[in-house]
N, C-alpha and C positions, 0 to 999 in steps of 0.2 A: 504494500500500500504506500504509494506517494504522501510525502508528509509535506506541509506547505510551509514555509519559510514564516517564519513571525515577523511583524512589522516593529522595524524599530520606535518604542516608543519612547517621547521624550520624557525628560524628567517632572517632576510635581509643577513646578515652579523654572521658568526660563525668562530671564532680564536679558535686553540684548540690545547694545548701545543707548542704553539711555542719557536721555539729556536734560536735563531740569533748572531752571533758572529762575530767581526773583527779583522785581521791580524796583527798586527803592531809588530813594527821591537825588541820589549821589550816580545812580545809570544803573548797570544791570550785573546782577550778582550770578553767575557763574556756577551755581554749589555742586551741580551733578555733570562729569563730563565725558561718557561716553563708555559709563558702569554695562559691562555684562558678569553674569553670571549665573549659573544654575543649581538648584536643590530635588535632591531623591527623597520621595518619602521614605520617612522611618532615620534620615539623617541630621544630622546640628550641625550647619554652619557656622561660623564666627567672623562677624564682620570688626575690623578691630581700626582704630587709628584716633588721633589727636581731636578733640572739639573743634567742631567747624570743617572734618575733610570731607561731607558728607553721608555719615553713616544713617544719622534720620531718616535725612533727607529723601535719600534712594527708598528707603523703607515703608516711607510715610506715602509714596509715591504707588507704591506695590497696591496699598487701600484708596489712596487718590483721597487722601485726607492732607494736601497741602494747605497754607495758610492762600487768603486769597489773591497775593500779590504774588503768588508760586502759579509755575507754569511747565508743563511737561513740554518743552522743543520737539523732539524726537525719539525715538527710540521703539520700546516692544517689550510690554511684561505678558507673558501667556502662562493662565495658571491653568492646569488639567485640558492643557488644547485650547484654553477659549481666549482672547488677547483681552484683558481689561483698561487697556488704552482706549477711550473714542465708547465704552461699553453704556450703557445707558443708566442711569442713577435708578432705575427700579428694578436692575439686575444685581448691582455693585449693592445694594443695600443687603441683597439675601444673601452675598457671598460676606461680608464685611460682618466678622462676631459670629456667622455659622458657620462658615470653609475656613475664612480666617480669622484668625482673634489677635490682638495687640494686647500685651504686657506694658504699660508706659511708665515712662522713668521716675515719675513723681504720684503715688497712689492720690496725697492728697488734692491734687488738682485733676485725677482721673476719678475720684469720685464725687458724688454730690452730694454735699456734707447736710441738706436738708432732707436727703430721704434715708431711709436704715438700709443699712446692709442688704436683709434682708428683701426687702422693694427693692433694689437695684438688684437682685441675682432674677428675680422673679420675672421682671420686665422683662432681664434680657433672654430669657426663653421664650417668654408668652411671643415675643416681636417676632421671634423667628419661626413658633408653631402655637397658633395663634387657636390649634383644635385641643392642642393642653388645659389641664384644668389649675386654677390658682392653689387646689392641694397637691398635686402632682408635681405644678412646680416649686410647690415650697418642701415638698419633700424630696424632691430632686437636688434643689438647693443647699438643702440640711446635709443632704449625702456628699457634695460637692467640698461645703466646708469641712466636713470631716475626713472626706481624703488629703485635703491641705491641710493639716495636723490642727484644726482649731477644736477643743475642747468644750464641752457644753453646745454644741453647735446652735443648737435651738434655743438657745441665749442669745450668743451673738447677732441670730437671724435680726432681732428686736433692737441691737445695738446702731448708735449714729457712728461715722468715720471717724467724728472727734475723739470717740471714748473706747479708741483702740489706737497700740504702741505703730511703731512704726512697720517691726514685724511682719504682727498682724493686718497692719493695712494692705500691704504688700501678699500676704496670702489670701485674702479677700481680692484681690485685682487678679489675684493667678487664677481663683477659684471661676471671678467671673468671666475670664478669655478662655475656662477649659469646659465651662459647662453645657459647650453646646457639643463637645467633643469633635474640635475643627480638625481639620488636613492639614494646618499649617500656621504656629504660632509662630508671630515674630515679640520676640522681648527686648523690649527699649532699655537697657542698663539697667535690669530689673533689682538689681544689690548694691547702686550705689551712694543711696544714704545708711545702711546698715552697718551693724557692726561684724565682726568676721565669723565671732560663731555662728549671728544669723541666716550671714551670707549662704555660708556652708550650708547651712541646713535647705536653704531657698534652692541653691544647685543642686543637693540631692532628690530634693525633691521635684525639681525639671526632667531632672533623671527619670526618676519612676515613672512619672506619670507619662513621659515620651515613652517608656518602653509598653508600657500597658496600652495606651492609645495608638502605638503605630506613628504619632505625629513627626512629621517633619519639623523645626524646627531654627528659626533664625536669631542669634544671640548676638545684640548689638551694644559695643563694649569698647573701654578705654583702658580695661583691665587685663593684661594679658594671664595672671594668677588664674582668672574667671574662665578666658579662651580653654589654658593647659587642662583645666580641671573636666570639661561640659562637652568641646568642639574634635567632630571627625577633622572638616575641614576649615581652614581658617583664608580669608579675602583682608588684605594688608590695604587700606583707603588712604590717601593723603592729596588734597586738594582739590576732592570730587573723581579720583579715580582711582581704581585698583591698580596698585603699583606690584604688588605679588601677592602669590595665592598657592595653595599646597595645604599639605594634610598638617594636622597640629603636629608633627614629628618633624617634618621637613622645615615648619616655620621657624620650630625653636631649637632645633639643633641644628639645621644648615642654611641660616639666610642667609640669602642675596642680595637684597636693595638695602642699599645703605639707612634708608629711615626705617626699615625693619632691626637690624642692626643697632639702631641708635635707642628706638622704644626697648629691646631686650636689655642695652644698657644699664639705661634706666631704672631698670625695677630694682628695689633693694631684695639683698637676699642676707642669708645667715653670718656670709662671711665677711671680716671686716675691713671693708675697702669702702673705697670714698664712690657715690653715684654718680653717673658721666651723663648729666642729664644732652641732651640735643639742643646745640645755640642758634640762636637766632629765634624771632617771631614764623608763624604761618605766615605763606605768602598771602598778598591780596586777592581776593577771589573776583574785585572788582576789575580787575589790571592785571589777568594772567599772562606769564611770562611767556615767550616762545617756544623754550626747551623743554625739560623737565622744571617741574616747582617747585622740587628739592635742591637744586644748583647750586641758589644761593647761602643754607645752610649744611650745602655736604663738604664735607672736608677732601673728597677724592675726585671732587667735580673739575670735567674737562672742558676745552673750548665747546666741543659739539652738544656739551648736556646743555649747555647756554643757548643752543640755536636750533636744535633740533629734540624731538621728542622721541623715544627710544620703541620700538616696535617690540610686543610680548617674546619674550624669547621661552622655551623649554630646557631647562636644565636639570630636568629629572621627567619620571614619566610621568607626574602629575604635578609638578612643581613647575611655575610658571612666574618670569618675572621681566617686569622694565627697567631695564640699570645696561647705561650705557661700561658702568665700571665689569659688572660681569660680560656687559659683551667682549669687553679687551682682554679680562682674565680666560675666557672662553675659546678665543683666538689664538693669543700666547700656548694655550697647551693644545693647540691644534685640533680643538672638537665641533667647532662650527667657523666658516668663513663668510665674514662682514659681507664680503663684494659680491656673495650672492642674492638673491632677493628674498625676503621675508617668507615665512612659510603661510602658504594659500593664496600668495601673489602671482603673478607671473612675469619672468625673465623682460626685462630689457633689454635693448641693444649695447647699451652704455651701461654703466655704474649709476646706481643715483648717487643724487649730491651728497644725499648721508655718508654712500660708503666712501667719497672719495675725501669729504672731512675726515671721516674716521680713520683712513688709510693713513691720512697727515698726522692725525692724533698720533696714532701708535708709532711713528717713527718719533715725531717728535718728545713726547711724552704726557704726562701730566700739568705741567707748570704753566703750560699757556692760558689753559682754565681757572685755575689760580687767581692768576697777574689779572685777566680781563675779570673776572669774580669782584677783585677788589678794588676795581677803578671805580 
């Protein structure tokens, strides 16, 4: 019997060149600049980088819950096949809290501190299946809090946001992005006003409940402690765009781009040595540079990171990165050659301008980048 070939199916989740930009009253702010990337259900992403590279932004984008002077330019998010770019707001509404749910950075400004807990878990069922009953949902609800470790649940249900810790505000906000049991949570810095025991207990508990529910997962974070602990794979952001990207093993034990590099620095650890934080300010997102964005605070940066933007290179089978410095350390040991064209491009007759900069680069050396750096 003939067996018929499967259709390659894409993943849960596919972003693919997005572009997203905001108004304001000094010209137009830049924030998202041409993010792709994809998630498998049943996996944890880690989107990781500095305030302001983007990581909201893109996220926020995914539900089409931008501010109103935010605008999607271009691009392509298609969740389970369907693209919800252009989708119609009384479709985005059935998929927004029941396919997907948002975890947001701050419980107290994600709740509303004039209705109980309880009413807010309640609502957000009824809105989505509207044929439930308000004892079904309250006792869906009850169930809900009490897989988020809260105690007395049917206390809490009666309690206002005020007259719960920080903690617990935060597992009340998990409780109500998982109650509709989505395809796909994205968590906005879900640990970062807590303290570390609670942290821990919050991570564990994303754990679980990913593995019980199947859910896919997107963890959006300034914390790399948070990444090591949660993320299969980890997307490295820094001025609206993925600069590298690889499984958390490849991030932390073999980066590549230099502000990957500089954030590992960064974190303190046990042993005692002095922290190498990363100098310089973030670039402007009003007045982005020509080259790379990191240029101006990389210490290895050459003439061409100044002028040219660096094409994704593969340096592992899933490890994936922008850095003009790995392409020369790449070269040098003879594993990939500059003067060829990008992989998925097609041949020229000539060299582009990139490779024939770059060819100057590597005789020359490092220093010219330097010197023109700090005119």
């Amino acid at each position: 019997m003939d067996v018929l070939p499967q259709e390659n199916k894409e993943p849960m989740l596919v972003v693919k060149d997005l572009h997203v930009s905001f108004a304001v009253m000094a010209g137009k702010v830049e924030a998202v600049n041409g993010v792709s990337f994809s998630l498998e259900k049943g996996k944890i992403l880690g989107i990781v980088g500095e305030s302001g590279s983007g990581k909201s932004v893109t996220n926020y984008s995914i539900l089409q819950i931008l501010d109103k002077n935010g605008h999607i330019d271009s691009g392509s998010i298609r969740f389970e096949g369907k693209e919800l770019i252009g989708m119609p707001e009384k479709e985005l509404r059935e998929i927004r809290g029941n396919r997907i749910a948002m975890i947001f950075q701050d419980p107290m400004s994600g709740l509303n501190p004039v209705y109980t807990i309880g009413n807010q878990l309640i609502e957000a069922i009824r809105t989505h299946d509207k044929k439930i009953s308000k004892k079904q949902a309250f006792d869906a609800s009850v169930e809900m809090l009490r897989k988020v470790g809260f105690n007395e649940p049917e206390k809490r249900m009666k309690q206002y946001p005020f007259e719960l810790s920080g903690g617990m505000l935060q597992r009340a906000m998990i409780a109500m992005a998982l109650v509709m049991k989505p395809d796909l949570l994205i968590a906005d810095e879900p640990t970062t006003a807590l303290d570390v025991t609670i942290q821990a207990q919050i991570l564990d508990l994303l754990k679980d409940l990913q593995k019980e529910y199947g859910m896919g997962i997107i963890m959006i974070t300034h914390d790399l402690g948070v990444i090591a602990q949660i993320c299969d794979e980890v997307d490295v952001m820094y001025a609206g765009r993925i600069v590298e990207r690889g499984t958390a093993d490849e991030i932390f034990y073999h980066p590549a781009h230099e502000y990957t590099k500089g954030l590992l620095a960064s974190v303190p650890t046990l042993e005692e040595k002095e922290l190498n934080p990363i100098k310089g300010n973030p670039v402007n997102l009003l007045d982005l540079p020509k080259g790379c964005a990191f240029a101006p605070r990389c210490a290895k940066c050459m003439e061409i990171c100044l002028k040219e933007y660096p094409d994704e290179i593969g340096v592992g089978p899933t490890h994936r990165v922008s850095c003009f410095e790995e392409v020369r350390k790449l070269t040098e040991e003879g594993i990939i050659d500059p003067m060829l064209p990008p992989q998925g491009k097609k041949p020229t007759k000539a060299p582009s301008p990139t490779s024939k900069k770059f060819e100057k680069i590597l005789t020359k050396g490092l220093e010219t980048g330097k010197e023109e750096k700090n005119v």
